[in-house]
C-alpha positions in Angstrom: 104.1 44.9 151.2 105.1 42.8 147.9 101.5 44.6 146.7 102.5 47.9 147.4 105.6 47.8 146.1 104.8 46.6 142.6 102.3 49.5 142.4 105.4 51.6 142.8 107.2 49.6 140.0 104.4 50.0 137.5 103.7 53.9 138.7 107.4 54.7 138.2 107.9 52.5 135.4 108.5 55.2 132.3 107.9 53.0 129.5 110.8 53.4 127.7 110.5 50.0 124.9 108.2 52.1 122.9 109.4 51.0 119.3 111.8 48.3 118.0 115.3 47.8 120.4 117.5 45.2 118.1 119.3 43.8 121.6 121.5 41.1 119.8 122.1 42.3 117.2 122.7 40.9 113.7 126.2 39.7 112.3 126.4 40.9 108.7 129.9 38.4 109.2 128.3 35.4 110.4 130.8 32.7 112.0 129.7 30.0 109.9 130.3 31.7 106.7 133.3 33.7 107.8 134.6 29.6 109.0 134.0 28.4 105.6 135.1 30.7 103.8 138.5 30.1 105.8 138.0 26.5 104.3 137.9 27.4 100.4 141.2 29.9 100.9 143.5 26.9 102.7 145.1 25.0 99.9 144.9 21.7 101.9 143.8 18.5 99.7 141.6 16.7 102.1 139.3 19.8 101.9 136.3 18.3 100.5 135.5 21.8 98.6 132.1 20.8 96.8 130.7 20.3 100.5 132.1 23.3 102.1 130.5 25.2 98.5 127.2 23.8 98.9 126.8 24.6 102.7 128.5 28.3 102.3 125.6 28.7 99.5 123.1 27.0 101.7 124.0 29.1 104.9 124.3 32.3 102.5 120.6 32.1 101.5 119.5 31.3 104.9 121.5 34.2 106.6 119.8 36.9 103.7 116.6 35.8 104.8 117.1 36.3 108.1 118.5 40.2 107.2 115.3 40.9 105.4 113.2 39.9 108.7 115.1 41.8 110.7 114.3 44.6 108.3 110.5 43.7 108.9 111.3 44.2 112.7 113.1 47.3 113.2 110.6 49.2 111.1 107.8 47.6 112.8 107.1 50.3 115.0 106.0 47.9 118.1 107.8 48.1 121.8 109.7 44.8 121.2 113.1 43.2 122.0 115.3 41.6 119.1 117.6 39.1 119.5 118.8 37.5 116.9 121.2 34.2 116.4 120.4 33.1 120.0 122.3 29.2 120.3 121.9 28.0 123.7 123.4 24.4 125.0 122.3 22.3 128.1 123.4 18.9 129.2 120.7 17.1 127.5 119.5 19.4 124.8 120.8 22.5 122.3 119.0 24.7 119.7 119.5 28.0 117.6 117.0 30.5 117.7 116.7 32.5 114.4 115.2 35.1 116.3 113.5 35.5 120.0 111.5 38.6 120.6 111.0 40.2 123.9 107.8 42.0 124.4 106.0 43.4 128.0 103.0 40.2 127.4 105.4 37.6 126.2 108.2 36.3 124.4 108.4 35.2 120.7 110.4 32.6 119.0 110.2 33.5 115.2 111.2 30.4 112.4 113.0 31.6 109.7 112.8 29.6 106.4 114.3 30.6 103.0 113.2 27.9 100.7 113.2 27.5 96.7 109.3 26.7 95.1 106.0 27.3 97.1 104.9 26.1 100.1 101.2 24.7 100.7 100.0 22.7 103.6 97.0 20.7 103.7 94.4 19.8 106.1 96.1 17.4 108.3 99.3 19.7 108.7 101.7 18.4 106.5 103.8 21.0 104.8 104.7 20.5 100.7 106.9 21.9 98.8 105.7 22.8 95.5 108.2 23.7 92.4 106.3 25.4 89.5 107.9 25.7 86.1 105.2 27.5 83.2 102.3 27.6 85.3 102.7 23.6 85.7 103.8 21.8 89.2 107.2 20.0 88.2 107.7 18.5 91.5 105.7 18.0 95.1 107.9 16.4 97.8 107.1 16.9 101.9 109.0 18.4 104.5 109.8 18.2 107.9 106.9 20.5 109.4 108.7 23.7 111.1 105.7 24.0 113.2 106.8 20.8 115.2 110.6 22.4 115.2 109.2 25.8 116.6 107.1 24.2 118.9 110.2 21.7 120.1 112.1 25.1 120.9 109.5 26.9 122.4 109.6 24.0 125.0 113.8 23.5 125.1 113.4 27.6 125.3 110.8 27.4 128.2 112.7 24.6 130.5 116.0 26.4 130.2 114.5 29.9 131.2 112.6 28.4 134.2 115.9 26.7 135.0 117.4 29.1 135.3 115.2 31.3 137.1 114.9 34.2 134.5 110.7 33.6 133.7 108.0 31.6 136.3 105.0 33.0 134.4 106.1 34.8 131.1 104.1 32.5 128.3 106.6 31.6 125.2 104.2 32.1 121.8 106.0 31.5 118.1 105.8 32.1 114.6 107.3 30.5 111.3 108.0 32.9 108.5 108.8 31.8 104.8 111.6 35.1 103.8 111.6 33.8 99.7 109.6 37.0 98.3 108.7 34.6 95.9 107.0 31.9 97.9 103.2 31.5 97.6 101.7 29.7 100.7 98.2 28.4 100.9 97.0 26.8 103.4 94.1 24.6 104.0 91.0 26.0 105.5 90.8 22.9 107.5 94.0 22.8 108.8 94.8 23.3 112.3 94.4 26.6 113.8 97.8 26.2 115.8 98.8 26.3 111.6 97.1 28.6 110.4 97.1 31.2 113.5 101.2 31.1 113.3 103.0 30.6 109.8 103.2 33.6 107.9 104.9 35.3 104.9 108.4 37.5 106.1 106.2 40.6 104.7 103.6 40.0 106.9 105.7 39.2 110.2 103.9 42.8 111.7 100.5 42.3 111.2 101.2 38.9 112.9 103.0 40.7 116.0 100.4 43.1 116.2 97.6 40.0 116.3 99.8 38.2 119.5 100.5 41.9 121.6 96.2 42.4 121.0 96.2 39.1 122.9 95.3 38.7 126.5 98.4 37.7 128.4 98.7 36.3 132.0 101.6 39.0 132.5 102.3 42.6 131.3 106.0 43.1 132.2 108.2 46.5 133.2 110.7 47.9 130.9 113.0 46.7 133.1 112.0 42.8 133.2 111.6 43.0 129.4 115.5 44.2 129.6 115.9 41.8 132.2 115.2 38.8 130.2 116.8 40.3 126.9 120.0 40.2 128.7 119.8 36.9 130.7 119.2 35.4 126.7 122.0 37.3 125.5 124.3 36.0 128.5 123.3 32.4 128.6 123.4 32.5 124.8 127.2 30.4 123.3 129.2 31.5 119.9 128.3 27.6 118.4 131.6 26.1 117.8 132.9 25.1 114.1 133.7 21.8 113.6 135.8 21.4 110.3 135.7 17.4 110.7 132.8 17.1 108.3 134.4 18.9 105.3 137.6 16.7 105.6 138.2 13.9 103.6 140.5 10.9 104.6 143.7 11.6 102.1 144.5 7.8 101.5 148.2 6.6 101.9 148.3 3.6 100.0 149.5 2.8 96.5 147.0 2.5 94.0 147.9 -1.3 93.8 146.7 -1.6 97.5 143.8 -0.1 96.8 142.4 -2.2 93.8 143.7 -5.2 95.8 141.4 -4.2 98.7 138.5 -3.0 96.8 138.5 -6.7 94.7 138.4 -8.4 98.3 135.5 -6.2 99.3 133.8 -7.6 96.3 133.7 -11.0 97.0 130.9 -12.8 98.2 130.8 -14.9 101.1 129.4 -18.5 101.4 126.2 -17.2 103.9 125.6 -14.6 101.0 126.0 -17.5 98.2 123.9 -19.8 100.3 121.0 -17.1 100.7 120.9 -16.3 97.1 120.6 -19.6 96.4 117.9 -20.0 98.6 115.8 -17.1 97.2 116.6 -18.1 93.9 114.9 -21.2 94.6 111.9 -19.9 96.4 111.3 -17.3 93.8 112.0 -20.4 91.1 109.3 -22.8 93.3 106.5 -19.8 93.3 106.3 -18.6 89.9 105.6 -21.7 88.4 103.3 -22.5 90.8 101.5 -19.2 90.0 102.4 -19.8 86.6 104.1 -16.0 86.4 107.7 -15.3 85.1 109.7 -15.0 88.3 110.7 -11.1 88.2 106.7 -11.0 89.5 107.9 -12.4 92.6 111.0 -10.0 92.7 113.5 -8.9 90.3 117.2 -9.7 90.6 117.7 -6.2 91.8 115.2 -6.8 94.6 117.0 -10.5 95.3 120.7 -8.1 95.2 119.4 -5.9 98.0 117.7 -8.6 100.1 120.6 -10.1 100.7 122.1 -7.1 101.3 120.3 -5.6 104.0 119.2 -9.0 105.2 115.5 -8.5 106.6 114.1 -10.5 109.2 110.5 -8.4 109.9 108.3 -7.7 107.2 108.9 -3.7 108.5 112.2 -4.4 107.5 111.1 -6.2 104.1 108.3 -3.2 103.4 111.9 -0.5 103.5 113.2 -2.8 100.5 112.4 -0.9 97.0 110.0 -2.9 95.2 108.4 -4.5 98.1 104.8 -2.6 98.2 101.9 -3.8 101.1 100.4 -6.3 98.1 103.9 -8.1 97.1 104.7 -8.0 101.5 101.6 -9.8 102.0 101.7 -12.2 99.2 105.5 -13.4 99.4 106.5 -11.6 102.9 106.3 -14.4 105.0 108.2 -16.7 103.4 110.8 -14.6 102.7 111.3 -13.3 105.8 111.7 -16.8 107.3 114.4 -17.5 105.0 116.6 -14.7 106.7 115.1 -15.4 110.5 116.1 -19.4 109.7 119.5 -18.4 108.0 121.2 -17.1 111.6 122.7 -13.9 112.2 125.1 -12.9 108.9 128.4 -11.3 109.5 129.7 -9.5 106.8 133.3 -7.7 107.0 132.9 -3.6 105.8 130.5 -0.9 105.7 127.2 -2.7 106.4 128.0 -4.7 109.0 125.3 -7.1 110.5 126.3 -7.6 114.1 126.3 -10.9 115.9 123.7 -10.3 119.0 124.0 -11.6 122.0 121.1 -11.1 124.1 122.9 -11.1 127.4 125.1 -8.2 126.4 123.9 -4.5 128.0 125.5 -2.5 125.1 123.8 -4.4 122.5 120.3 -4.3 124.3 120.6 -0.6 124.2 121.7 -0.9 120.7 118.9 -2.8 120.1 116.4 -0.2 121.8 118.0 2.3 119.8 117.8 0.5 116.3 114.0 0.0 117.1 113.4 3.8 118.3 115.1 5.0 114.9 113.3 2.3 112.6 109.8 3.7 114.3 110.8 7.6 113.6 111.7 6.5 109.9 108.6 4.7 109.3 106.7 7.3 111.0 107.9 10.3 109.0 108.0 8.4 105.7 104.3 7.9 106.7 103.4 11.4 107.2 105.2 12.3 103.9 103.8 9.5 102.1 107.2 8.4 101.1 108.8 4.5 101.0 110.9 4.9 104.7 114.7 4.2 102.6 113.7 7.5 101.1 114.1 8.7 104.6 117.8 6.7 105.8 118.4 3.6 104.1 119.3 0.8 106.3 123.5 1.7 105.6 122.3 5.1 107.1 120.6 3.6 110.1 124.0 1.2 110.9 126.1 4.3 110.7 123.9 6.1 112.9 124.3 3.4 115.5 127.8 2.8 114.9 128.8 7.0 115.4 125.7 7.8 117.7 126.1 11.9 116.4 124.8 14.3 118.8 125.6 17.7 117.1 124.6 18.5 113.7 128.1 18.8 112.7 128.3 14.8 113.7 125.5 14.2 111.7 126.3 15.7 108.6 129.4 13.4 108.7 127.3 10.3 108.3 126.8 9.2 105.0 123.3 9.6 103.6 122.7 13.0 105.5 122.8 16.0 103.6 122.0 20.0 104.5 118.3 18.9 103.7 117.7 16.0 105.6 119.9 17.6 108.6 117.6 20.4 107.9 114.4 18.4 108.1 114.7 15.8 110.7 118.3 16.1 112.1 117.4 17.1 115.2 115.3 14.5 115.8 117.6 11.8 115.2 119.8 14.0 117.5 117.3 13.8 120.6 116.5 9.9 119.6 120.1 9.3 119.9 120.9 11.4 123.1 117.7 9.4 124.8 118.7 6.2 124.0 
């Protein structure tokens, strides 16, 4: 009977979608902007207003690229579904969609990025970006790869659809599209295909469309299933709430007087800190004239300064240090090291605070657990961007991170150390990292 009647469907189906439909359509007045802009007009003093500048211009940039893709879909003359701004939020996960197309073979989330310089990626998949000034490269630094964000939604995108019973067979494909009409991309011919098959300039976002709907596809949907979807998204999808917190600043009450008097007790040093110093001081003293070298070989005073700050105890910890490369780790690590792990825990009253553990207590297991799971993401992306990891977070970062736990961008972007690029990058990872732990 079910047979019969979905040759009825497809017989009576008319086949309406026959050229672009913008479903959700684009907000020339987006939220964020129009929130921000709100922020700059109040006369309040606690507005931070270089912050709330630098993300309006940010979000600016990013919001015109997205209007000249949409440009590239409404004249692409293929039967597709637009959505575009599409956040959705479940109890364990959220993400913003740039854009989700709807077509009868599948559905598409398209990655928009509008970034400065060009972009090439090489042949393990690592994305650089490249700033040219006369013909010369001026700068190569790595980014976060988009392909592992688009591929992150397509699965938060998948779950919740399935969830909620709107798809059981639709396939979700993707795309990443670079909107700068100045960007250059080249990629590697030995980089993956998943790469190469699915990142694309914004002026070539149809010929890309046209390559996936040639595809075979385990469906081919009715008009009204297409429509059926494109509305479920548009229901299901939330107006992401502003959070003004992070463009606050703390307008201090006390009298100037209080405030040196507090700032000259943060300087002191502690007896723990004296006695460490001392104690590298010595080692370093003890080594170099045994190796007969002056002793900023074995570290300079900087280094000693930020050893005793951040207080390592593993020679992962020692290797986030600046200065401390794999040869200097593996000549001196040890020792060092075992200054700290013989020293006892250090307590230190402010910002980075070195907790007391005890192993017995839950919360600081789980602390624990947490610290190691956000160490091993820092090391790992500083690998894959061939970057020292306290280019990534610096140890301050990482104690914030425990101590606030953000789960929201807008939580993230309050801690110290994470800016629109970083948050940009790898903030949603740190996000999932925290929300797991």
């Amino acid at each position: 009977m079910s047979f019969l009647k979905n040759i009825m469907e497809k017989l009576s189906d008319k086949r309406e979608i026959k050229s672009p439909v913008v479903y959700k359509k684009f907000n020339d007045k987006a939220s964020i902007l129009h929130n921000l802009k709100n922020l700059l007009d109040i006369s309040q003093p606690n507005v931070n207003r270089k912050k709330v500048e630098d993300h309006h211009k940010l979000f600016s940039i990013g919001h015109a690229g997205e209007k000249s893709v949409l440009f590239e879909l409404q004249n692409s003359m293929l039967p597709i579904v637009i959505l575009h701004d599409v956040f959705l939020k479940s109890e364990n996960y959220e993400a913003q969609f740039d854009f989700i197309i709807v077509s009868h073979k599948f559905i598409l989330i398209l990655e928009v990025k509008k970034l400065y310089g060009n972009i090439h990626i090489t042949e393990k998949g690592d994305f650089q970006r490249v700033i040219m000034k006369n013909n010369r490269v001026i700068n190569k630094e790595g980014m976060y790869s988009p392909i592992t964000q688009v591929e992150r939604h397509v699965g938060i995108l998948e779950n919740y659809l399935k969830s909620k019973g709107v798809i059981t067979h639709c396939p979700i494909r993707y795309g990443v599209t670079f909107a700068n009409p100045k960007t250059i991309i080249t990629i590697s011919d030995k980089a993956p295909d998943n790469i190469k098959q699915n990142v694309v300039r914004h002026d070539q976002i149809v010929p890309f469309l046209k390559t996936k709907l040639n595809q075979s596809s385990p469906v081919f949907m009715l008009d009204k299933y297409v429509y059926q979807i494109a509305e479920s998204l548009v229901q299901l999808s939330k107006e992401k709430p502003f959070n003004p917190e992070p463009y606050l600043t703390t307008v201090s009450e006390k009298s100037p007087e209080e405030v040196q008097k507090e700032q000259t007790v943060d300087k002191s040093v502690s007896p723990e800190t004296n006695e460490l110093s001392k104690k590298l001081k010595k080692f370093r003293s003890n080594k170099s004239s045994s190796l007969n070298v002056k002793p900023y070989h074995i570290f300079s005073n900087k280094m000693l300064d930020d050893l005793v700050i951040l207080h390592p105890i593993t020679l992962n910890q020692l290797l986030e240090i600046e200065g401390f490369g794999i040869k200097r780790v593996n000549d001196y690590g040890k020792e060092i090291v075992s200054i700290f792990q013989n020293s006892g825990p250090v307590k230190k009253e402010g910002r980075n605070n070195l907790i007391v553990i005890d192993a017995q207590n839950r919360q600081v297991q789980i602390e624990d657990n947490l610290k190691e799971r956000l160490t091993a993401f820092r090391l790992s992306y500083a690998k894959n961007m061939n970057v020292k990891p306290y280019y990534v977070f610096k140890n301050s970062t990482l104690e914030l991170l425990l101590e606030k736990r953000p789960v929201t961008v807008e939580q993230l972007l309050k801690i110290d150390g994470f800016g629109p690029k970083k948050v940009e990058d790898f903030g949603e990872e740190i996000i999932n990292i925290i929300k797991r732990s």
